[in-house]
VORODO-613381 format. One record per residue: x, y, z of N, C-alpha, C in turn. Coordinates in steps of 0.1 Angstrom, whole numbers, plus 5000, padded with zeros to 4 digits. Example, Ala and Ser with C-alpha at 12.3 -4.5 7.8 and 13.67 -1.06 7.14 Angstrom:
<rs>
513249435078512349555078513249675078512849785071513749895071512950005079
</rs>
This chain:
<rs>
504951094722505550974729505050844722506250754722505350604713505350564725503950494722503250404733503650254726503750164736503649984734501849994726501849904717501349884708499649864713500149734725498549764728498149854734499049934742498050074751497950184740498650224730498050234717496950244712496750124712495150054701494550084713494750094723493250084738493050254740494150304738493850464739493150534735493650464713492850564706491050484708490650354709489650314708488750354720489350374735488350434740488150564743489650634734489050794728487850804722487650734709486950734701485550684705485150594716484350554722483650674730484850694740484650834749483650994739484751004730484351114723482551094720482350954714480850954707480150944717480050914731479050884741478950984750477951044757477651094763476751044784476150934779475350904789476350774797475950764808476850674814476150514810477550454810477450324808478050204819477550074815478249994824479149874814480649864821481449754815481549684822481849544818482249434824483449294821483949314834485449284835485349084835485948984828486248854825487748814826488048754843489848714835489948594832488948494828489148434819488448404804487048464806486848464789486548624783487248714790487248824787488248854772488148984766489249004757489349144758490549224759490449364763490649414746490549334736490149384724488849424727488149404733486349384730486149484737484549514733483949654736483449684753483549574760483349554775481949594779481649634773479849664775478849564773479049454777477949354774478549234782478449134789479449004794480048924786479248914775479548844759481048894756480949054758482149084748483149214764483249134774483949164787485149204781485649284789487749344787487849234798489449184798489849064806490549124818491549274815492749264822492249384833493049394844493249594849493649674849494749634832495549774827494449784819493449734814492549774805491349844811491049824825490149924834490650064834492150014838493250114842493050234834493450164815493550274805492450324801491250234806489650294797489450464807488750534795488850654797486850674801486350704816485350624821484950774823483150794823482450924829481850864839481550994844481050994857479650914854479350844863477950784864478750624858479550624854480250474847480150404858479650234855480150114865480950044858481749944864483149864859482549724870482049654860481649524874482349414873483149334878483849224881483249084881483749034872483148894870483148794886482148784891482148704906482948534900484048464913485048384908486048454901486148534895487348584887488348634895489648584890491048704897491948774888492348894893493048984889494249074896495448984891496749034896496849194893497449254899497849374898497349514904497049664902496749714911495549784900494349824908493449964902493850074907493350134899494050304896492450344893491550354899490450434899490250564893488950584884488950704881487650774885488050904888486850964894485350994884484351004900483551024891482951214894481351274897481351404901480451404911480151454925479051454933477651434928477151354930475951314924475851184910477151174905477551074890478751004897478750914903479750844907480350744897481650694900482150564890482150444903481050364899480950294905482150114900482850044911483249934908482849814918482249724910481349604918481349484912480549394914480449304910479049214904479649084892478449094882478848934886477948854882477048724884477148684901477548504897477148444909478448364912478448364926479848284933480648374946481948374944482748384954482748584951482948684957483248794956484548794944484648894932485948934925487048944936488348844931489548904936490048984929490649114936491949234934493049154939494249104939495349024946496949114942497249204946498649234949499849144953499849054945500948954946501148854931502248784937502648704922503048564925502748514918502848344927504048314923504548194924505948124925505448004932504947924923504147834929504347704917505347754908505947624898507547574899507447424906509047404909509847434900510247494891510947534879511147704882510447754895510547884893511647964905512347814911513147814919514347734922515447784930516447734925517247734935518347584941518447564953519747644958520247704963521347764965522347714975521947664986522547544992521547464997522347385009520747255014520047425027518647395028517647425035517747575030518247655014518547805013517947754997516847814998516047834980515947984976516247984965515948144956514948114944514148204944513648274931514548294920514348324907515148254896516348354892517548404891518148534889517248604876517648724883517348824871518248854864517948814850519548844839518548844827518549024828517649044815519249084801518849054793519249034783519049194773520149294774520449394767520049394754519149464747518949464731519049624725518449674712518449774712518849924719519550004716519150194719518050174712517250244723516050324718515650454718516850504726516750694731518650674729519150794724519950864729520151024735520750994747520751094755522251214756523351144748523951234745523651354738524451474753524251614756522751624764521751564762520651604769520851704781519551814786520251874796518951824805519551834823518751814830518951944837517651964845516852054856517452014870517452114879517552034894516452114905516152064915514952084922515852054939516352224942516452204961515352254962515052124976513652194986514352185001513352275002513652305023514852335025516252255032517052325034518052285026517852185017519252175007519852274995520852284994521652374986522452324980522452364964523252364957522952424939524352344929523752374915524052284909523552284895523552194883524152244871525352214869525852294857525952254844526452254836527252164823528652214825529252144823530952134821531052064813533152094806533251994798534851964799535351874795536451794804536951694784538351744784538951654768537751704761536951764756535651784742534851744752534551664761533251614758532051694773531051674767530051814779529751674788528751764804528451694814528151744822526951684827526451774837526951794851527051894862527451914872526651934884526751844892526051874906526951914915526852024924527352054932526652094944526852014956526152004966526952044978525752194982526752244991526152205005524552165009523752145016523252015012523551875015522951785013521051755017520751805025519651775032519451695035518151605049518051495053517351395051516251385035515851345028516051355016515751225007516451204993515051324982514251354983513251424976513751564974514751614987515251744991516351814979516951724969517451764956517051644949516151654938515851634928516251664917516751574908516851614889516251544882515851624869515051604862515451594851515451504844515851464823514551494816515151454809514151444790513051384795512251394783511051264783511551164776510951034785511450904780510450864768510850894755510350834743509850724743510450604750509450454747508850414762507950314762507950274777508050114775507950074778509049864778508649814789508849694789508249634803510049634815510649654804512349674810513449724800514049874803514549934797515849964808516950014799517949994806518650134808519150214814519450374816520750394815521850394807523250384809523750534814524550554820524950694827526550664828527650784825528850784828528750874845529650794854529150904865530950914873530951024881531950994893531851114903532451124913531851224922533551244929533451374939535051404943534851324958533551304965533551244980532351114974533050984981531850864976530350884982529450854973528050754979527650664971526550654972525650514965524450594959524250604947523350644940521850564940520550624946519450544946518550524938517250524934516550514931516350644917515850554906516050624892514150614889513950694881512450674875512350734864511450714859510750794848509150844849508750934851507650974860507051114859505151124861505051254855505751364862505851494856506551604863505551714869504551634869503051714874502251634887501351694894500651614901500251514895499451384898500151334913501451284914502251314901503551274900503951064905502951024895503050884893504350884885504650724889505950664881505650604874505950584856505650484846506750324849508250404854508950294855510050354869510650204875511450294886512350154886514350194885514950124890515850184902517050094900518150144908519350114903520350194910521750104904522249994914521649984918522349874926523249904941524449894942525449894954526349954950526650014941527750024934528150174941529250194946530150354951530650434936530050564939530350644931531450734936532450684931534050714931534550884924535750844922536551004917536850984906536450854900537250844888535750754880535750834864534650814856534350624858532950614857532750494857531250454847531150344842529850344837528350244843527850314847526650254854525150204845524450114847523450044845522150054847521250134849520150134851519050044851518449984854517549854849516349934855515449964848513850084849512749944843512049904853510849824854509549864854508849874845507749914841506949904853506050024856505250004867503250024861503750104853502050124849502450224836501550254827501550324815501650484815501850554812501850734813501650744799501050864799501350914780502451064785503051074797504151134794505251114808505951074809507251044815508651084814509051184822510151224822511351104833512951134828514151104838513851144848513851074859514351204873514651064886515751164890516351094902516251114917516551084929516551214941518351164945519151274952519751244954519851314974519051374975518951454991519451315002520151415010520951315016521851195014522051195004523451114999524451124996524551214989526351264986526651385000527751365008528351445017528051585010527851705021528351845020529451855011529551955001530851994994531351874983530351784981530351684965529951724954531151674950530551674935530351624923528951604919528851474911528851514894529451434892529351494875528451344872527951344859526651244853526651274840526851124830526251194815525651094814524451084812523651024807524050964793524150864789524750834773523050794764522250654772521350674766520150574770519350534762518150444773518250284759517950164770518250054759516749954761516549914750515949794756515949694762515049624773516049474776514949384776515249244777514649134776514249044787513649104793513048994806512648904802511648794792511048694787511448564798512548564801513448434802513848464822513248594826513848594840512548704846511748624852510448724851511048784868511248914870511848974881510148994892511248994900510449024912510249204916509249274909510049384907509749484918509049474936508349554943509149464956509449564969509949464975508449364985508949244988508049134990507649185007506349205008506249205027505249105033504848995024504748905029503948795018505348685030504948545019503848465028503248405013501948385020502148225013501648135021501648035019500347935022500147805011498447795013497647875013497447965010496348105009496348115029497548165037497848155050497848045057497647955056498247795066499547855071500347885065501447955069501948055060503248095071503648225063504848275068505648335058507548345061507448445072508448465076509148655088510048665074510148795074511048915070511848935073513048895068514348905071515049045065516149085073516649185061517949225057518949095060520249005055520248905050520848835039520748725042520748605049521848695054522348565066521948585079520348605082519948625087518748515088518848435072517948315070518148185078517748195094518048085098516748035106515748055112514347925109513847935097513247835096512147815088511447865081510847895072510248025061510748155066511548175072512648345071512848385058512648475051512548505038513548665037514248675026515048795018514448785007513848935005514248984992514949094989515749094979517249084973516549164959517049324972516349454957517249474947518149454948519149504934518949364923519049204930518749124923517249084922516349184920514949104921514548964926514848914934514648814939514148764951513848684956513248654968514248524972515048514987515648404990514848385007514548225002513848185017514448035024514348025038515047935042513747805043514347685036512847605036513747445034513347375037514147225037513947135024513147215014512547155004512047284994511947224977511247324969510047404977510047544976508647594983507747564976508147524966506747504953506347364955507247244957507047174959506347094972507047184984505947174999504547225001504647344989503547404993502147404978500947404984500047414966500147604968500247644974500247784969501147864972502147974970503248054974502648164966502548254977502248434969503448484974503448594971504448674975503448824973503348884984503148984984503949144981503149204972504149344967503849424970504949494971504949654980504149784973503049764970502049884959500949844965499949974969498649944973497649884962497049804964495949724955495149804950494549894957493450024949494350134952495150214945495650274944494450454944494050484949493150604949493450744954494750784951494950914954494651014943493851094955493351194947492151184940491551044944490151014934489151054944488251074941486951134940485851104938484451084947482951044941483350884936483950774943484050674937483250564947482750474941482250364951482550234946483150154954483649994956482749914965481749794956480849734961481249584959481249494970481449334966482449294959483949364967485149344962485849234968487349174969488149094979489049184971489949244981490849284980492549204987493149164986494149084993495549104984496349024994497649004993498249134986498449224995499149364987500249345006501649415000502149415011502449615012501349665010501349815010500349865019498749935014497849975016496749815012495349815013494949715002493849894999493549945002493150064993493550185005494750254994495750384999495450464992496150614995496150744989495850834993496350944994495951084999495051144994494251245000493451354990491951284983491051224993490251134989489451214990487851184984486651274989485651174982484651164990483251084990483251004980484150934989484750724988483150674994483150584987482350474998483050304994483550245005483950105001483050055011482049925006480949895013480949695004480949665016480449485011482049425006483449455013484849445008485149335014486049265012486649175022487949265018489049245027490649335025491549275035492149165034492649065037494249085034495349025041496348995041497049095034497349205043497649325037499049345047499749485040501049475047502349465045503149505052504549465056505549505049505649555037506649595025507349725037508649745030509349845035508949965031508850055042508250185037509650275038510350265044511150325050512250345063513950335062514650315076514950425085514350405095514050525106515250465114515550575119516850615132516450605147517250515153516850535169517550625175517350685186518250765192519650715196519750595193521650555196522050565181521850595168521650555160521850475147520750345154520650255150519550275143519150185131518150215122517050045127516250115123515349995120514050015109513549915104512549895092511149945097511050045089509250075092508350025075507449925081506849835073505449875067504849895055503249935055502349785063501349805063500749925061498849865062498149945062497049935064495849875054494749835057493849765055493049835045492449995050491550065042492350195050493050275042493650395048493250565043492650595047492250775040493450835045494550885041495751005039495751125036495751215047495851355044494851405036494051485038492751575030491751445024491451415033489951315033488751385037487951345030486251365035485451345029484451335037483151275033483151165028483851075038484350905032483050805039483150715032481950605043482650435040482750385049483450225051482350195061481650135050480549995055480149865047480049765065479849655063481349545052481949595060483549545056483749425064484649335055485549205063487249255064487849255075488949285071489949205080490949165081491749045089493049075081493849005093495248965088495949115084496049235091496549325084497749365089498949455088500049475096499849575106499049655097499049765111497849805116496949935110495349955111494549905100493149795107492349755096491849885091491250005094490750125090491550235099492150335089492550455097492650575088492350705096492250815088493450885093494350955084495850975094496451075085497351185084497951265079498851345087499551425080500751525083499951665094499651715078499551905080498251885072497251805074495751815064494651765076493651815068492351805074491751705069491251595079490551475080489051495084487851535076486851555082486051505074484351425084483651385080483651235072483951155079484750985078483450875089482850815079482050765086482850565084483150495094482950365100481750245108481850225103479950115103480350035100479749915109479649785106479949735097481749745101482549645100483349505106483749415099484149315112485449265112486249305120487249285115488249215130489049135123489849005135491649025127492248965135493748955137494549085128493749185131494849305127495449355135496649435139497349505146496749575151496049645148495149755157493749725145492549795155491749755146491049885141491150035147491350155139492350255150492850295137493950395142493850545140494350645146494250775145495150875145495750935136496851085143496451175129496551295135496951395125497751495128498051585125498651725131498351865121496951895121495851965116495152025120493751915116492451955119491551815113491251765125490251675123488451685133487651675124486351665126485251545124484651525131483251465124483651335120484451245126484751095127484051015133483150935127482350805132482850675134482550595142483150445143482050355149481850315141480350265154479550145145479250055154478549945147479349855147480749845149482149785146482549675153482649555147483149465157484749425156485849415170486649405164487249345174487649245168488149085175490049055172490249055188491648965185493049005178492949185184494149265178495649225180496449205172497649155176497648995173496748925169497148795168497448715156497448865143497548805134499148755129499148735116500748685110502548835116501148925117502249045121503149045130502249035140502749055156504049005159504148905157505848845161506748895155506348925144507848995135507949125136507449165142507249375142508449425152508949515146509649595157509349615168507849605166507049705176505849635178505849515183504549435188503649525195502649575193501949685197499649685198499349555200498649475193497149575200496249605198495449685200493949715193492649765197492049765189491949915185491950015197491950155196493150225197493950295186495350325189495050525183495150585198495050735192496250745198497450765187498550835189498951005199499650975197499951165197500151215187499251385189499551435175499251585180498851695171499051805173497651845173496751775165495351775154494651875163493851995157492252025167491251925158491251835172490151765172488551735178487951745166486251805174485251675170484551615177483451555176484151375167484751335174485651195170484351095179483550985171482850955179482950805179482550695188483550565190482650515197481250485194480150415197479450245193479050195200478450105201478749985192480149985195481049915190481349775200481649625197482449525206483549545196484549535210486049495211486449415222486849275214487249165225488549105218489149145229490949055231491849105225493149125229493749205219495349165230496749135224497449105229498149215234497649295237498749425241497449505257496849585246495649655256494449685241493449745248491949775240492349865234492349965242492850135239493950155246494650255235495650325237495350505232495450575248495250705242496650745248497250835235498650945240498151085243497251095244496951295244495251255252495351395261494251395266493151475260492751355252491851405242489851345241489651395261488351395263487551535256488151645252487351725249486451695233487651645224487151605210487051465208487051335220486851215218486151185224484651115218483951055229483750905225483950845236483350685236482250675246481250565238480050535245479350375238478650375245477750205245478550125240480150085240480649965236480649895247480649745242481049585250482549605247483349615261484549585261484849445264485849375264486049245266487049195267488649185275490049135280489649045285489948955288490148845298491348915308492348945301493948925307494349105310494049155296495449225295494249375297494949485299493949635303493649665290492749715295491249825289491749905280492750035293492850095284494650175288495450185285496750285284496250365285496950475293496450625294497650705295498250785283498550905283500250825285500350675285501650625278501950565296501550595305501950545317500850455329499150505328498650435337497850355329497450245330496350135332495250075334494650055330493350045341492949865334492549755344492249645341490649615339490849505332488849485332488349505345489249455352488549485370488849625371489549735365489149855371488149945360487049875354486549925345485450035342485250055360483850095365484950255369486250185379486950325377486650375368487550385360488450415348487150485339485750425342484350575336484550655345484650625357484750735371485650795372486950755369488550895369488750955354488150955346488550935332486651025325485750985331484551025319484450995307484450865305484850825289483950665292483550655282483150535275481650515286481050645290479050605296478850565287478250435298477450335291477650215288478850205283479750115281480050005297480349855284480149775296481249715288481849615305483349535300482349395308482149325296481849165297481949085288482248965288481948855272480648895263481248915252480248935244479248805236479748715241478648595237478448595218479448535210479248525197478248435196478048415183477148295178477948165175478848225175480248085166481648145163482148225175483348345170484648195163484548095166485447985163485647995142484048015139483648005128483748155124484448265130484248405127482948455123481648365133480348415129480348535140480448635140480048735154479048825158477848765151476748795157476248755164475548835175475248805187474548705196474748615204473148525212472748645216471048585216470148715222470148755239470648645244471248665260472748765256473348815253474848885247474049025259475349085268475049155272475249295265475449255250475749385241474649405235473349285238472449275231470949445231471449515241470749625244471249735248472649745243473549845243473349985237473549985223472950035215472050205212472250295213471550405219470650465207470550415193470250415184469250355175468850265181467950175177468650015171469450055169470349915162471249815172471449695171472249635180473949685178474649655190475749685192476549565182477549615170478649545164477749495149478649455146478049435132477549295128477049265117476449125112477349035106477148905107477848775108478848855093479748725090480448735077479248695066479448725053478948705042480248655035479548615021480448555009481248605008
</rs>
């Protein structure tokens, strides 16, 4: 496969580095006097970027330390280290914690453009066609039914010329459920273009295109779409526009089509070939936006999901076929505002499937996804984080029982996914998140051995959350302070205003030894706790400072209640939370998000452990 030029020279140079060393070393990251030409082993001679962390090829026992003050757009892609040799990522001199930032500014009046009075857009995308770089004429593709979809993939041929055949006799109710699969994509480009002859005997709308490995974990190098366009009975030629997402050394075509074309369709497809294109001149917005963030939060847009649906004030569209972002504002946004992010839909630490890694004295922010996601984790430690302003991208449109659809949005703060263990999250800052500041959560996997410690965390939607339908064990929470669920930028715009500090869903999970101690939780716009399942046998709560003013303790089982005034009940009908007391916890300065304790705090001798109840003030 030809690689772009610099991931090239960075591949073979830290082969060749890799090959001669044996003993662990430490690099160090500069984004502004760094050079990812340079050997990164010294501060002198720092790598600058995070495709250059990304592509360095790292042993166990490796650190990667982050210039403190420095920022770095884009996402990490961690690499593992081995039980006992960790790859550690932290931080090197003096100042503000390294930013991670999952967003892209638009913060130069030139980068916007008025479309009528009080209606601004981001700049069109009109990348500019150059080069074939692949042709795909005759190529053959593979197809992939899972679960209940049915069908085949043929070649036919129609006047001379060949084509491939889908025939779908079983659509299924997800797009993953028929998969096909092409060639390997010979080049990778920051924007390459996919041309396809297509037509089908019953219409749909063709989705989402990639190029991506055909192996675990089955990353994407590049992913577009066609747009809106109906695929009719009669030949047509279609456009692909594939936006680089991160580097592969191998990438294959592949599409999903499950659930889209009707029962009894048939699609014919020729791929003709793959082109170059020219972004330079129209830098696209290429992830969808879940939240605009303005003044580093002074304020911040709602999520719209029509246009014409832009009618207060920072209401914001982004406009996935045209990469773009359109927001309702009375003035340039660049020009009202010193800062405009835009938050993108890709977790900031991207860590599935990593292993033995530890994250020390990070800021992680502005991702509208996870700020560190992924399934399949094992002895993580993220310790000394701030993970801030996280969220809201579209994950997916779920069906109501009348069926009407509505938007389910990411997403979480610090998230372990399906087959986690032996994780540890301590002494974290976390705020402003859409859904859970920390949660361990999965399908059909086992979540065991997840320790939570003194962390402090304010205006998240919940402030830890819980489901599986498994097998979960050996879950810690304790030390935790957690202030003010529901009040962040989320809450008003949610489907599902749901504001909370304790959210254990319903699920199926055998759950043994879940433990939820010596924690404060004060205020939360909804309720403290929410339990769906009566799950006293594997949940215990003990020694926390509860704290409502207003609203109940705790939901029970989706229908009863219990108020701060029924708090003494609700230990007495229920057996949950001895020990535990519902009073003001007495901050030091909670105005100043200092929330450690006065020594009068009746949390102040809570504690069953030797340690005080909730965690220590904020740090840098």
């Amino acid at each position: 496969m030809k690689m772009p030029l610099f991931y090239a020279v960075a591949f073979l140079a830290v082969s060749a580095a890799c090959a001669a060393r044996t003993a662990p070393a430490t690099f160090y990251v500069d984004s502004e006097r760094g050079s990812d030409a340079a050997a990164g082993t010294d501060e002198a001679a720092a790598w600058r970027s995070l495709e250059r962390v990304n592509a360095a090829e790292l042993l166990p026992g490796d650190a990667v330390l982050f210039r403190r003050g420095g920022l770095w757009r884009g996402q990490l892609v961690p690499h593992s280290g081995t039980n006992g040799a960790r790859v550690v990522y932290g931080a090197y001199g003096a100042g503000a914690k390294p930013v991670l930032q999952g967003s892209v500014a638009r913060d130069r009046a030139e980068e916007w453009v008025q479309v009528k009075p009080g209606l601004w857009a981001t700049l069109p995308f009109e990348p500019e066609i150059l080069g074939q770089v692949q042709d795909l004429s005759g190529s053959r593709w593979s197809p992939s039914f899972q679960e209940s979809a049915k069908g085949t993939l043929t070649r036919a041929e129609e006047n001379g010329r060949a084509f491939n055949r889908l025939t779908v006799k079983v659509p299924g109710g997800k797009r993953h459920q028929i998969q096909v699969w092409g060639p390997q994509l010979k080049e990778l480009a920051p924007c390459l273009v996919l041309r396809l002859r297509v037509r089908s005997t019953l219409p749909f709308k063709l989705d989402t295109f990639e190029a991506m490995r055909n192996s675990a974990p089955w990353t994407a190098a590049t992913r577009g779409n066609a747009g809106n366009q109906v695929i009719g009975p009669e030949w047509q030629t279609v456009d692909v526009l594939l936006l680089q997402l991160q580097p592969l050394e191998a990438a294959y075509l592949h599409f999903s089509v499950g659930g889209l074309p009707p029962a009894g369709a048939v699609f014919d497809f020729e791929p003709l070939g793959v082109w170059r294109a020219n972004i330079d001149k129209c830098d696209p917005i290429r992830h969808d936006v879940g939240i605009l963030i303005l003044n580093h939060g002074e304020r911040w847009g709602v999520k719209k999901w029509k246009l014409e649906d832009l009618k207060a004030p920072l209401d914001y569209w982004y406009d996935a076929e045209g990469k773009r972002l359109f927001a309702a504002c009375d003035a340039n946004p660049a020009a009202k505002f010193n800062s405009v992010e835009l938050a993108l839909t890709r977790h900031i630490v991207n860590e599935g499937g990593a292993h033995d890694v530890t994250y020390d004295g990070l800021a992680v922010r502005y991702g509208a996804a996870h700020g560190f996601g992924g399934g399949g984790t094992r002895r993580i430690t993220i310790r000394n984080c701030d993970v801030s302003w996280i969220g809201g991208g579209l994950q997916y449109w779920k069906k109501r029982d009348n069926g009407t659809q509505y938007p389910v949005r990411y997403g979480n703060g610090i998230e372990f996914w399906g087959n986690a263990s032996d994780n540890l999250v301590e002494y974290n800052r976390l705020w402003e998140v859409y859904d859970a500041a920390l949660t361990n959560q999965g399908v059909d996997d086992d979540e065991v051995n997840i320790t939570y410690r003194h962390n402090v965390i304010w205006n998240s939607e919940y402030s830890f959350e819980y489901w599986n339908r498994k097998r979960t064990e050996n879950i810690l929470f304790e030390h935790n302070t957690c202030v003010d669920a529901g009040c962040g930028w989320a809450h008003n715009q949610r489907p599902d205003p749901n504001g909370g500090h304790l959210m254990f869903y319903q699920n199926r999970a055998a759950t043994t030894n879940v433990v939820v101690r010596n924690n404060i939780f004060m205020n939360s716009t909804e309720v403290c706790t929410r339990m769906e399942n009566d799950w006293r046998s594997g949940v215990t709560l003990n020694n926390n400072l509860c704290w409502q003013a207003e609203k109940p303790i705790l939901r029970w089982l989706g229908k009863t209640y219990y108020a701060p005034a029924d708090f003494a009940r609700y230990q007495a009908e229920l057996g949950m939370d001895a020990g535990s007391v519902c009073a003001e916890p007495q901050f030091v300065d909670a105005a100043a998000r200092d929330y450690r304790l006065k020594p009068e705090s009746p949390g102040a001798k809570l504690a069953t452990d030797g340690g005080p109840v909730g965690a220590r003030g904020p740090t840098p």
